[in-house]
C-alpha positions, -999 to +999 in steps of 0.1 A: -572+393+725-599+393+703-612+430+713-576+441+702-578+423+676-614+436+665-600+468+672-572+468+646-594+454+616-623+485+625-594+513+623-603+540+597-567+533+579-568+495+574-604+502+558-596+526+541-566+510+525-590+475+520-615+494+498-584+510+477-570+476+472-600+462+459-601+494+438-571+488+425-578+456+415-613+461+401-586+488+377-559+465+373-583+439+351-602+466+333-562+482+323-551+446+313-579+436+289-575+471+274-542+464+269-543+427+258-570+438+233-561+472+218-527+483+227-511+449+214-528+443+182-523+485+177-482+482+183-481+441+168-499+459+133-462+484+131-441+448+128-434+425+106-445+390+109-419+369+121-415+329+117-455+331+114-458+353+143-472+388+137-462+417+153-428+432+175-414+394+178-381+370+173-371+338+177-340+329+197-328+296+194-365+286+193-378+309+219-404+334+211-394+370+221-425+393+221-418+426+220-450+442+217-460+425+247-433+441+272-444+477+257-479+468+263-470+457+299-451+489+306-483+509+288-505+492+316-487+494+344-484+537+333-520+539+332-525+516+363-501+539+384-518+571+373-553+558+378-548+545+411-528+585+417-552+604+403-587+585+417-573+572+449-541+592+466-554+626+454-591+619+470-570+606+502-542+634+505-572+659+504-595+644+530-571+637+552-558+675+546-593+683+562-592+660+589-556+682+598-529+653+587-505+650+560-502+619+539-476+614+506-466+647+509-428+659+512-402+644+537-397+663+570-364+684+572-334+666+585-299+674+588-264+659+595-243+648+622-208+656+625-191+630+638-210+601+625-222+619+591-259+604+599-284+622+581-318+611+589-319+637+621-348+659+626-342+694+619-348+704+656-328+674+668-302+684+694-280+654+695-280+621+675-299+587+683-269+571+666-234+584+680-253+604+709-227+635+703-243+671+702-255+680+670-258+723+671 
């Protein structure tokens, strides 16, 4: 059990995935504080200041409503996304190109079944998992 076990956590996959996570994170922080302490001061300096709050805010019913926050936190999670496309699933899609497997890349061909109008077949499937009719 614990050979299997050993086995599972020493697979080039789960490692590889492991160091992207921590990646990932390590970006995630530096992204936030960038952020927390440009991009929200740069879009809170275009509002007005609101019940002593500066910046993109309201109050409703005495809650605070901070706009500039939400656009910051849809900025950062843009720049997340394409730094964890662009430094870890390009690197990854190539390398594992080379090793002669393709990851991320488009969907295998499928097609329909008549009867049961299924359409996650394989292309070269000649009759359905579902309804089990002949599919030509």
């Amino acid at each position: 059990m614990l050979k299997g076990f050993k086995n599972f956590l020493m697979r080039g996959d789960l490692i590889v995935i492991a160091v992207g996570l921590v990646v990932a994170l390590a970006f995630n922080s530096l992204i936030q504080s960038f952020t927390a302490n440009v991009v929200t001061p740069l879009i809170n300096s275009i509002g007005n200041s609101f019940a002593g709050k500066p910046g993109l805010t309201w109050t409703v019913n005495g809650q605070f409503i901070s706009i500039g926050t939400f656009i910051s936190a849809i900025i950062n999670f843009v720049i997340f996304m394409a730094v964890i496309y662009f430094v870890l699933v390009v690197p990854y899609r190539t390398y594992m190109a080379r090793q002669g497997s393709t990851v991320f890349g488009p969907p295998a061909p499928t097609k329909v079944c008549p009867e049961c109008l299924s359409s996650d077949l394989p292309a070269a499937a000649t009759k359905c998992w579902h309804c089990t009719s002949v599919v030509a």
